[in-house]
N, C-alpha and C positions, 0 to 999 in steps of 0.2 A: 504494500500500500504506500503508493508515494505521498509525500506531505508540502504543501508549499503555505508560502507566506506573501503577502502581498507587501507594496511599498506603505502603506498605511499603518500596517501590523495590524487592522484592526480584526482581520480574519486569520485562521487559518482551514486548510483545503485538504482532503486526506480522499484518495481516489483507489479505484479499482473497476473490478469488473464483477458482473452476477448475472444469474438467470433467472428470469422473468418468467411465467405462465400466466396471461395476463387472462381471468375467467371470459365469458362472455359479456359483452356489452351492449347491452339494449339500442335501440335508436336513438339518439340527440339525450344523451346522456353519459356524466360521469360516474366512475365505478371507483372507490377507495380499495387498494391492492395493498395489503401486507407483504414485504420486503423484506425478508432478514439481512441485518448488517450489523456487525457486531461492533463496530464502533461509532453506531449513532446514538446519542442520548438527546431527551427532550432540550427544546433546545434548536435544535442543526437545524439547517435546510440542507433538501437531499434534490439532486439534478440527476436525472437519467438521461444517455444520450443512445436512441435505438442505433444496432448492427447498421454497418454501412452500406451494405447490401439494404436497409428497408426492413420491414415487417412485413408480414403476412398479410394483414390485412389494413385500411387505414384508419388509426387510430392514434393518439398523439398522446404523450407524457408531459403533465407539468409539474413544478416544483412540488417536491413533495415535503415531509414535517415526520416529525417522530414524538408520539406521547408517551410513550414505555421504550425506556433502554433496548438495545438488538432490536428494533421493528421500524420499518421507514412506512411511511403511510402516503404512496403516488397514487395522485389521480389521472386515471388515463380516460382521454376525451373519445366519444366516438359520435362524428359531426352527419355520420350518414342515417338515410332511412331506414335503416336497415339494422336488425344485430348484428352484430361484429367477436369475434373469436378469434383471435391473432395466436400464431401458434408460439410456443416456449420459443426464446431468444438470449443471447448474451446480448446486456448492456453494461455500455460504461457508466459509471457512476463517480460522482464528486459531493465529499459531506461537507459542507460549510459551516462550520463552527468560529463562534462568538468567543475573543481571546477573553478566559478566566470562566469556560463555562467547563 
């Protein structure tokens, strides 16, 4: 897990990578997906960035949050008519933590 620090110091950044199964998602709605990550605690913002190749299906990540230590909680958007079912994927991930948290 690399770690960075910005010119501010007022963050710091701890990244990797994980797998995603994201369940199905109704039409024109978000789903809250539990994430393990063992170095998020309440507190962080969590950034998913999908495989480069794309997903399966279209559906989008945003910023996500964490209220219990090891669990990130991403909400992934799904803008179509349609449900949606993206299959398991590796993403990258970046924790954003608050210096002294």
């Amino acid at each position: 897990m690399a770690q960075l620090q910005g010119n501010s110091g007022a963050k710091v950044r701890l990244s990797g990578t994980v797998t995603v199964d994201v369940a199905s998602i109704a039409a024109n709605l978000i789903a809250l997906i539990n994430v393990t990550l063992a170095d998020v605690v309440p507190g962080d913002t969590i950034i998913l960035v999908p495989p480069a190749g794309g997903l399966s299906v279209l559906i989008g990540a945003l910023p996500g949050y964490c209220t219990t230590a090891g669990t990130a909680i991403i909400p992934f958007v799904n803008p179509s008519v349609a449900a949606l079912d993206a299959a398991s994927a590796l993403f990258d991930f970046q924790i954003i933590k608050k210096v002294g948290l």
